[in-house]
C-alpha positions in Angstrom: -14.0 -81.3 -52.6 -10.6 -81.9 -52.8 -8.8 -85.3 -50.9 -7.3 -84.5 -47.3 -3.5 -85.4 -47.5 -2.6 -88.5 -46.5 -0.4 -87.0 -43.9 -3.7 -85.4 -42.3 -5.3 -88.8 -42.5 -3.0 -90.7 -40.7 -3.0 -87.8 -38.2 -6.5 -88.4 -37.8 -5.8 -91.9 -37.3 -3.6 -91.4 -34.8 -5.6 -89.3 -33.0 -8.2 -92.0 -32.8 -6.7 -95.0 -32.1 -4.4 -92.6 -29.3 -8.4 -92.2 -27.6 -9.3 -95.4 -28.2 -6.2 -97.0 -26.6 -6.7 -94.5 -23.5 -10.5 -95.3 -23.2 -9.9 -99.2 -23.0 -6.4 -98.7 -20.5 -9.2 -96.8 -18.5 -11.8 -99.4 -18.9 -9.4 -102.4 -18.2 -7.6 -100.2 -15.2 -10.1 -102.2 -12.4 -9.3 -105.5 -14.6 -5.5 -104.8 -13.7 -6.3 -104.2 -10.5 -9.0 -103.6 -8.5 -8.1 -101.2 -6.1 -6.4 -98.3 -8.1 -7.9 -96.0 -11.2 -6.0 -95.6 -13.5 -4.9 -92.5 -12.8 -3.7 -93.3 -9.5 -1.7 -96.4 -10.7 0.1 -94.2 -13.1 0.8 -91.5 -10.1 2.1 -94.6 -8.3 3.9 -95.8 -10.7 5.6 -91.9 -11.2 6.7 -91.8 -7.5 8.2 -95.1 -7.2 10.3 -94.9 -10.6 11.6 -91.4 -9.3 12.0 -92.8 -5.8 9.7 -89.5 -4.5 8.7 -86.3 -5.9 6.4 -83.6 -4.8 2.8 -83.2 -6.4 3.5 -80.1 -8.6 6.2 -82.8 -10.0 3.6 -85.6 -11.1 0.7 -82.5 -12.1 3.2 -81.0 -14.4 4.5 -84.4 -15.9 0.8 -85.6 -16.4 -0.5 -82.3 -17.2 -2.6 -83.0 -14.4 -4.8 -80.1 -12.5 -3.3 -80.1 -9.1 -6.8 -80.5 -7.7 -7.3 -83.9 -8.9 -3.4 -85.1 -8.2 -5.0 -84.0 -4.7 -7.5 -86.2 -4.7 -5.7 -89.4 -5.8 -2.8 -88.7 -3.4 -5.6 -88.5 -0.7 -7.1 -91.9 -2.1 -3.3 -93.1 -2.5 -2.3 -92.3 0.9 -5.8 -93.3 2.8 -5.3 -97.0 1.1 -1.5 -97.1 2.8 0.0 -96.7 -0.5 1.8 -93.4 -0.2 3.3 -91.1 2.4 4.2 -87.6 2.4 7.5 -86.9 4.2 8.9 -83.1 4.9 11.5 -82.4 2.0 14.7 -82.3 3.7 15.8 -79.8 1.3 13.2 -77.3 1.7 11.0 -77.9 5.1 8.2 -75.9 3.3 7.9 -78.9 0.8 6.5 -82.6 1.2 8.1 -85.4 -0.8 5.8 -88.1 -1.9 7.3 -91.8 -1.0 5.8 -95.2 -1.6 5.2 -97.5 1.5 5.8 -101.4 1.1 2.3 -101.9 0.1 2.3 -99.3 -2.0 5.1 -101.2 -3.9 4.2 -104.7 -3.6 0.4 -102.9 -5.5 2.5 -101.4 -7.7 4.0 -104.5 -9.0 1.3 -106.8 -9.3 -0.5 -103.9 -10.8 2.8 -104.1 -13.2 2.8 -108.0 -13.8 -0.9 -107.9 -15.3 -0.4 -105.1 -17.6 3.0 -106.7 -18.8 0.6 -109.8 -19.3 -1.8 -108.5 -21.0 0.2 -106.4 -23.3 1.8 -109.2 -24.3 -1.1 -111.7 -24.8 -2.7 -108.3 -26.9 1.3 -108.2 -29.1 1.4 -112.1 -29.2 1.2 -112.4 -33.0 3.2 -109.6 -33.5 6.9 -109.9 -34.5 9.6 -108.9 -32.4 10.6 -106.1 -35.5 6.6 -104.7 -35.5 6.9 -104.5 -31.4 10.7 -102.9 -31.3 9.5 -100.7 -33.8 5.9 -99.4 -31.8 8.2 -99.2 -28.8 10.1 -96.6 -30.7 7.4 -95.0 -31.7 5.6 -94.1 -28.6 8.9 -93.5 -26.9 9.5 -90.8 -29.4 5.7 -89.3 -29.5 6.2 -89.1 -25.3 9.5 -86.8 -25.6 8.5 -83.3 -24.0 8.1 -81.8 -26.8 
């Protein structure tokens, strides 16, 4: 049998330690804050850094089925998190806004992960961080 490339191997590990990183940020979501999934915390997190957008907005930029954006903006807006307001633009449409608490969750939801990214980067070098910054900026581009 002839040797995969090492191209494909790193692929592979990429692919791995991609899942494993997801499975712990899901694992450690209730760590960083008890209240929110993970999935809602992200959805929070979408609506306050683009100051409101409709749910077909955060289901396409999560590749999301609509059906479960549903559910967490039911869960979102039932804990006083979120509110939907009438899109001024088109009546037909709701905007997605967060409330006070929704931000103040938001941010100590925000302070823990920056915390515990950096106690889990602490021996890493400012070059090695800069660098996986880069990185995953550049594997997120819509591509």
């Amino acid at each position: 049998m002839q040797r995969e490339s090492s191209r494909t191997e790193a692929i592979r590990t990429i692919q791995r330690e991609i899942t494993a990183f997801a499975r712990r940020a899901r694992g450690r979501a209730a760590e960083l804050h008890p209240n929110l999934t993970l999935v809602a915390s992200s959805i929070l997190d979408l609506v306050i850094e683009r100051d409101g957008c409709q749910a077909a907005d955060v289901a396409d930029y999560y590749l999301l089925d609509k059906s479960t954006v549903s559910r967490q903006l039911a869960s979102l807006e039932r804990d006083g998190y979120l509110v939907k307001e009438v899109d001024p633009n088109n009546r037909r449409n709701h905007l997605l806004r967060p409330t006070a608490a929704g931000r103040r969750v938001a941010e100590e939801a925000e302070r823990r992960r920056e915390a515990a990214f950096a106690e889990r980067l602490a021996t890493w070098d400012d070059a090695d961080v800069a660098r996986l910054a880069e990185y995953l900026a550049r594997y997120n581009e819509p591509g």
